[in-house]
Structures are given as structure tokens and as C-alpha cells.
C-alpha positions as CSV (number, residue, x, y, z in Angstrom):
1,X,-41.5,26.5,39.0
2,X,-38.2,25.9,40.9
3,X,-39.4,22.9,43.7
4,X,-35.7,22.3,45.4
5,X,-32.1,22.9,44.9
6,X,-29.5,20.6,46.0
7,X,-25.9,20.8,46.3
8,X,-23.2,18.4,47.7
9,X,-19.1,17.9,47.4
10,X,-17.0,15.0,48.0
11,X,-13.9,14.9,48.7
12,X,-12.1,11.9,46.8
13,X,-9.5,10.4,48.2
14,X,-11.3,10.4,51.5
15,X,-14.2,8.8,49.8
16,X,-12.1,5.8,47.9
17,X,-10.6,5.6,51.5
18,X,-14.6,5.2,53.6
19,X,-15.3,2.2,50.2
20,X,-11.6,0.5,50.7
21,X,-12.9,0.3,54.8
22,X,-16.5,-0.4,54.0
23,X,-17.0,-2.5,51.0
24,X,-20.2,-3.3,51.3
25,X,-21.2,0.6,51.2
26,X,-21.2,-0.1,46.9
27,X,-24.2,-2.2,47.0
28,X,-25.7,-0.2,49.4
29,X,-25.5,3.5,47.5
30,X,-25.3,1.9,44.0
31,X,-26.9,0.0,41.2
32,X,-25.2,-2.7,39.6
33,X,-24.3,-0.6,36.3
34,X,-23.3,2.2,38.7
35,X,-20.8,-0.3,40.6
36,X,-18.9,-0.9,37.4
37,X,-17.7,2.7,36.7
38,X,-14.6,4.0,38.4
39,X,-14.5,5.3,42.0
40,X,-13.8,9.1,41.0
41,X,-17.2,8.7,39.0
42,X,-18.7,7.0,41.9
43,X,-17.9,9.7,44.2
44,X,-19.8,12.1,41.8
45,X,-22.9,10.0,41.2
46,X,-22.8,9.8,45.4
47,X,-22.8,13.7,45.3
48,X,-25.8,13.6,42.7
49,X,-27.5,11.4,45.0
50,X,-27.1,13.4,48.0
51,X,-28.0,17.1,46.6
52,X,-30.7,15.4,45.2
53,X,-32.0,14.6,48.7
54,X,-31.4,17.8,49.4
55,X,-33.5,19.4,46.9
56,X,-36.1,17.2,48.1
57,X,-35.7,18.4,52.0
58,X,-35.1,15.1,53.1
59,X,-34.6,11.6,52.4
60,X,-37.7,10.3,53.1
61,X,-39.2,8.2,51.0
62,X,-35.9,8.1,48.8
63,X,-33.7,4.9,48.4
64,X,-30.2,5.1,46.9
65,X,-30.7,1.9,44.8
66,X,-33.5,3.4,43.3
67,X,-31.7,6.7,41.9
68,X,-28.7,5.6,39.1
69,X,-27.4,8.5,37.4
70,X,-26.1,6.4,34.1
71,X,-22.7,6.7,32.1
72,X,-24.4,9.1,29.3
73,X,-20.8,9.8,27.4
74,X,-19.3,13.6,27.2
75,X,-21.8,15.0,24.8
76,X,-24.6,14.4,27.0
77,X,-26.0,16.3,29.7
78,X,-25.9,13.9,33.2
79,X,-29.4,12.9,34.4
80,X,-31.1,10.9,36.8
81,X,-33.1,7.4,36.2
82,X,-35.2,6.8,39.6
83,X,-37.8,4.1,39.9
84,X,-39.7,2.7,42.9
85,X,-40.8,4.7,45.8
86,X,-38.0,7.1,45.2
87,X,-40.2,8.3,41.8
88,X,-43.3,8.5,43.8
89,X,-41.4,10.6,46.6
90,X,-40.2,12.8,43.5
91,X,-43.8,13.3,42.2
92,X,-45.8,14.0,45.7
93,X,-43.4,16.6,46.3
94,X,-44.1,18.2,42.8
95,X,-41.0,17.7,40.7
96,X,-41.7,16.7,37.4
97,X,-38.0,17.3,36.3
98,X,-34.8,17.3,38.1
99,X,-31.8,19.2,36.1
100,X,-28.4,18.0,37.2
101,X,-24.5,19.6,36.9
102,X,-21.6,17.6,37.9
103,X,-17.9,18.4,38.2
104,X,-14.4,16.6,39.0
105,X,-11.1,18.9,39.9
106,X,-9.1,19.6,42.6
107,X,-9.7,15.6,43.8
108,X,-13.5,17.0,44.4
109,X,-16.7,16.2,43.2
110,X,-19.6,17.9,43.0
111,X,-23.1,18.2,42.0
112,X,-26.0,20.6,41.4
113,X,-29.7,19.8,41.1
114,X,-32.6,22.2,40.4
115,X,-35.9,20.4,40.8
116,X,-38.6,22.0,38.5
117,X,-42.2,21.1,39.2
């Protein structure tokens, strides 16, 4: 059974441009391991977090340290690793899986989630 579905697009150019003006923004929306990939991946892994709140109808109970989507190579569908309170949030609200697209062109990201429960 289909819980949520989530979607989100960044723009990013404009996105490199809000983390050049507010550094401190990567420790806030990303794990360590996250922090080390480049900033075009970033801005996808920031749209996977946000249509992932969105699937969920909200962020409560969800903190952004506590979702990483990791560097999985090409061959290898993207996925989420989420911990904490943010994996309790997930499993009150019934998802037992989250499936997850992403895409780069045009200087977009974007992501897709379908939250099966």
C-alpha cells in the first residue's frame, strides 16, 4: 500500500548561491559523509530530503541529520538511511519502505519518493 508520495526540484545555481551566503546551512541539512560530495549532488540529496517530508505530510518528527541518502555508485538504485526519531516518525506513520528516483539536467534536481507501508 502506497502511504505518501513526495516530490521536490531545486534549482542549482540558486542553491550553491543560498550555501556560498549561509555556510552553516551544510551542517544543518547534512551528515558528515553527505558534506563531502559535491554541491550538484548536495542539491539532489536536499530534494530527496524534502519530497521525502512530503510523502510524510509534514516534517514533524523528522530531522535532516537523521536522513543521509549515501553515494551508492551508478549501478545502484539511490536510497535513504534514516535513524533516530526520524525512523520512528517513518514507522508510526506506516512506511515500511521508501522508494526514491533522482535526476540532474537542465541545472535542476529532482527527486521522487513513494512511501510503501
Amino acid at each position: 500500500m502506497i502511504i505518501g508520495i513526495g516530490v521536490d526540484m531545486v534549482d542549482i545555481d540558486r542553491f550553491e548561491g543560498q550555501i556560498a551566503h549561509s555556510p552553516r546551512l551544510m551542517e544543518r541539512l547534512f551528515t558528515a559523509h553527505e558534506r563531502e560530495l559535491p554541491l550538484r549532488s548536495l542539491a539532489a540529496r536536499y530534494a530527496a530530503k524534502e519530497a521525502l517530508i512530503k510523502a510524510l505530510g509534514g516534517s514533524d518528527g523528522v530531522r535532516w541529520q537523521e536522513i543521509e541518502v549515501p553515494r551508492l555508485g551508478e549501478r545502484q538504485a539511490p536510497s535513504y538511511v534514516v535513524t533516530g526519531e526520524t525512523a520512528r516518525t517513518l514507522a508510526a506513520r506506516g512506511a515500511t519502505r521508501p522508494h526514491l528516483s533522482l535526476s540532474h539536467d537542465g541545472g535542476l534536481a529532482l527527486a521522487y519518493v513513494v512511501l510503501e507501508g
